[in-house]
C-alpha positions, 0 to 999 in steps of 0.5 A, a space after each residue: 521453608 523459604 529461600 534465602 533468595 526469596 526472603 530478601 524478597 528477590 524473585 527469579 526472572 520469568 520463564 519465557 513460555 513457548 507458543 500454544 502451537 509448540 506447546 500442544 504439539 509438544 515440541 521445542 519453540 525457539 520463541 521469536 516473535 511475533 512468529 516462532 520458526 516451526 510456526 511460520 514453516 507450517 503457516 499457521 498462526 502463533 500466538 504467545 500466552 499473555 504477557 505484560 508488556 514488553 519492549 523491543 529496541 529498533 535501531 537504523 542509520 540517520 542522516 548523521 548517526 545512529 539512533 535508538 528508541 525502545 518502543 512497545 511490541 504492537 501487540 501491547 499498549 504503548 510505554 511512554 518515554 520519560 518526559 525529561 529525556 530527549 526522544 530520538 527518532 527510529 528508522 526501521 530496518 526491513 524486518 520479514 512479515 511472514 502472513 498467516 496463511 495455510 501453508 499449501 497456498 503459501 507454497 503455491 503462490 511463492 513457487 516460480 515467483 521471479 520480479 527480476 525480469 519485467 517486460 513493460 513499456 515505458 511511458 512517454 506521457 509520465 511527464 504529465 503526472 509528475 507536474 500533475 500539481 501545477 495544474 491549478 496554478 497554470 491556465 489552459 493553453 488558449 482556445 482550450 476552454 478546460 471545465 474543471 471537475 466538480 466533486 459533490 461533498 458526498 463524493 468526496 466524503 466517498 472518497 476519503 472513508 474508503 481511502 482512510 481504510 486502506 492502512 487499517 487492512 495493514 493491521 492484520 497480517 493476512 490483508 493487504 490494502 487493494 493498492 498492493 498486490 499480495 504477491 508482493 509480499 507473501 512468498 519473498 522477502 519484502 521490499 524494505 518500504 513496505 515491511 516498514 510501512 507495516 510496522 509504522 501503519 500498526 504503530 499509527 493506529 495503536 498509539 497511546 495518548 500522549 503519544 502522537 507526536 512521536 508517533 508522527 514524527 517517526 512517520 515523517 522520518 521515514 517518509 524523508 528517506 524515502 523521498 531522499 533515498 540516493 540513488 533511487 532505485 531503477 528496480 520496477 518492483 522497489 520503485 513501486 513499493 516506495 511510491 506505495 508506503 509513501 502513498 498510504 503515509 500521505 492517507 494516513 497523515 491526511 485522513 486519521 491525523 493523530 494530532 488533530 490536524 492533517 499533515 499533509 503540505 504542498 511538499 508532500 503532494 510533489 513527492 508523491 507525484 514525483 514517485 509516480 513519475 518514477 514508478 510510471 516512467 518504466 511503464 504501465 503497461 506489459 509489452 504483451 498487453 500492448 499486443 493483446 497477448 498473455 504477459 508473464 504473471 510477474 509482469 502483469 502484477 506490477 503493471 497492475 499494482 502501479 495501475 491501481 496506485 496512480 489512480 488511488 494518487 488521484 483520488 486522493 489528490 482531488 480531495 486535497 485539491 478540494 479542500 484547498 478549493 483548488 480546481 481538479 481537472 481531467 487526468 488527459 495524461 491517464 487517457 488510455 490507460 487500463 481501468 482495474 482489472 477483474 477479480 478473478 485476476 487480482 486474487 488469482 493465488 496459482 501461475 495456472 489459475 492466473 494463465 487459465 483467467 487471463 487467456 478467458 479473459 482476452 477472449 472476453 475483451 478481443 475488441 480491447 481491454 476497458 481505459 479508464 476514460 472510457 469511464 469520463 464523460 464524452 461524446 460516447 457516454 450514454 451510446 450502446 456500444 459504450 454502455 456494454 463495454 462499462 457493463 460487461 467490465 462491471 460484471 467481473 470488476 473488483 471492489 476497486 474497481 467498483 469504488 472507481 466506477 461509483 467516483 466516476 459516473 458521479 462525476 461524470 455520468 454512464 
């Protein structure tokens, strides 16, 4: 016999449905996604029975008020906004991404882990890579007989494959692009510009047809207040991350337009060497690096990370610069600074393994860690003694620092 209920035709709502964790363990799950509270505690993954698609609401400050926009949950397809209702922009809040890692490693790469005191050196030579853009509009001083650079095709095309990955590893929670370390976001709260770069990487690769536009327009957004975010922060750490969302934005606006063209400017390039002239400004280097002495660990990720950022800044402008047929020229303001580091000590996951790797690696580099023009041509390229510092720097460098390498000796020879 039928309700009354059910013979008008009204249904009651669906039950929400716990995760498959809590259900096989039998316990209560309080439903948050995209990770319930027991799951993220025991750092496993927590996946949720399929649903239809469902909506969530994000609501920020702009410039002038409040703004909201009901977009799909990133797991789900995209939901069209009706085309006759105005479209706001979002701004994101700074959400907490918990990655899906086993929860003794999580505990050991949290434990200790402090940024609020970072021992570096600041640089005198920043200056350099923020007017790094007026190079090819400015002759070189005179009886300075600058060859610009030159990037065979197949090199730049090198480039940009390798650089168009780095925002896909943000689609998956346990990958972090090269450029960032994971320690800057397992184990803590994460920087407000990075969580939102997750959030924006996941929602630019799964856009719908149709879509795009709003999709682009909600990237350019936040990359406008990043660029005019007052005051900037003096905190090494923020600083950092803010130059590295805007980073892997300017490459996913470059390199995997969703409206068919790049939408990188002029404008945009400044910006991004203008936060690189204020992440490199506090230093590149640990005060103890320069004394050839163990940094602390926290001290050394940032060094590292603002390392591998500002290269990759490089890169990519090279190939803007190229496909504009501007000139490129040698990064003389880089000169000195340290090539990418071995892998033992970028996916070191404990303070004692890092401490133990780095102290092994002083003794392996007493004669002065590699500089990154070490790897342009000069007098000494092709000489002995060059040749067993590139190679013995080869033998424990990461994928990074490989790709470096590859641009370099085609570009420059080894």
């Amino acid at each position: 016999m039928t309700s009354p209920r059910e013979r008008r035709g009204h249904r009651p709502p669906p039950r929400k449905k716990a995760c498959q964790g809590c259900t096989k363990s039998k316990v209560r799950c309080d439903l948050e996604r995209p990770a319930c509270s027991r799951c993220r505690s025991l750092g496993r993954p927590c996946e949720y029975p399929a649903r239809p698609p469902a909506e969530v609401t994000y609501t920020v400050p702009t410039n002038s008020h409040d703004t909201e926009l009901v977009l799909p949950i990133f797991n789900t397809p995209p939901i069209h906004p009706a085309p006759e209702m105005p479209i706001p922009l979002p701004s994101f809040s700074s959400p907490v991404w918990t990655p899906r890692l086993p929860p003794r490693q999580l505990r050991e790469e949290s434990n200790g882990l402090d940024f609020t005191f970072i021992e570096l050196v600041p640089s005198e030579d920043a200056a350099g890579i923020r007017d790094r853009w007026l190079r090819p509009y400015i002759l070189p001083p005179l009886g300075q007989n600058e060859v610009p650079k030159t990037y065979h095709p197949f090199t730049l095309q090198y480039i940009s494959r390798i650089l168009s990955t780095y925002p896909r590893c943000m689609l998956r929670d346990e990958e972090v692009p090269p450029i960032i370390h994971r320690l800057q976001v397992v184990g803590r709260r994460m920087p407000r510009a990075l969580a939102n770069c997750y959030s924006l990487a996941r929602m630019w690769e799964q856009a719908a047809v149709g879509s795009e536009a709003l999709v682009i327009e909600t990237v350019e957004k936040e990359m406008e207040r990043l660029e005019n975010e007052e005051p900037p922060s003096s905190d090494d750490i923020d600083l950092l991350a803010t130059f590295q969302a805007y980073l892997i934005y300017s490459i996913m606006l470059y390199f995997s337009p969703l409206g068919g063209s790049p939408n990188v400017t002029d404008k945009v390039m400044i910006t991004l060497m203008e936060m690189a002239f204020r992440t490199a400004r506090n230093g590149l280097f640990c005060a103890a690096e320069i004394s050839h002495t163990r940094p602390s660990w926290e001290s050394w990720i940032v060094a590292a990370a603002k390392r591998r950022s500002i290269f990759t800044m490089y890169l990519f402008c090279s190939v803007y610069n190229a496909d504009k047929l501007l000139p490129n020229f040698i990064a003389d303001e880089m000169t000195g600074v340290f090539a990418p580091e071995a892998k033992v000590l970028w996916d070191a996951s404990t303070r004692e393994t890092w401490e133990k790797e780095y102290d092994r690696h002083l003794l392996q580099w007493e004669d002065g860690m590699l500089e990154i023009s070490e790897l342009w041509r000069s007098a000494e390229t092709g000489t002995p003694r060059r040749r067993e510092r590139i190679e013995r720097w080869l033998k424990a460098v990461d994928e990074f620092g490989m790709m470096m390498f590859g641009v370099t000796a085609h570009v420059h020879g080894c």
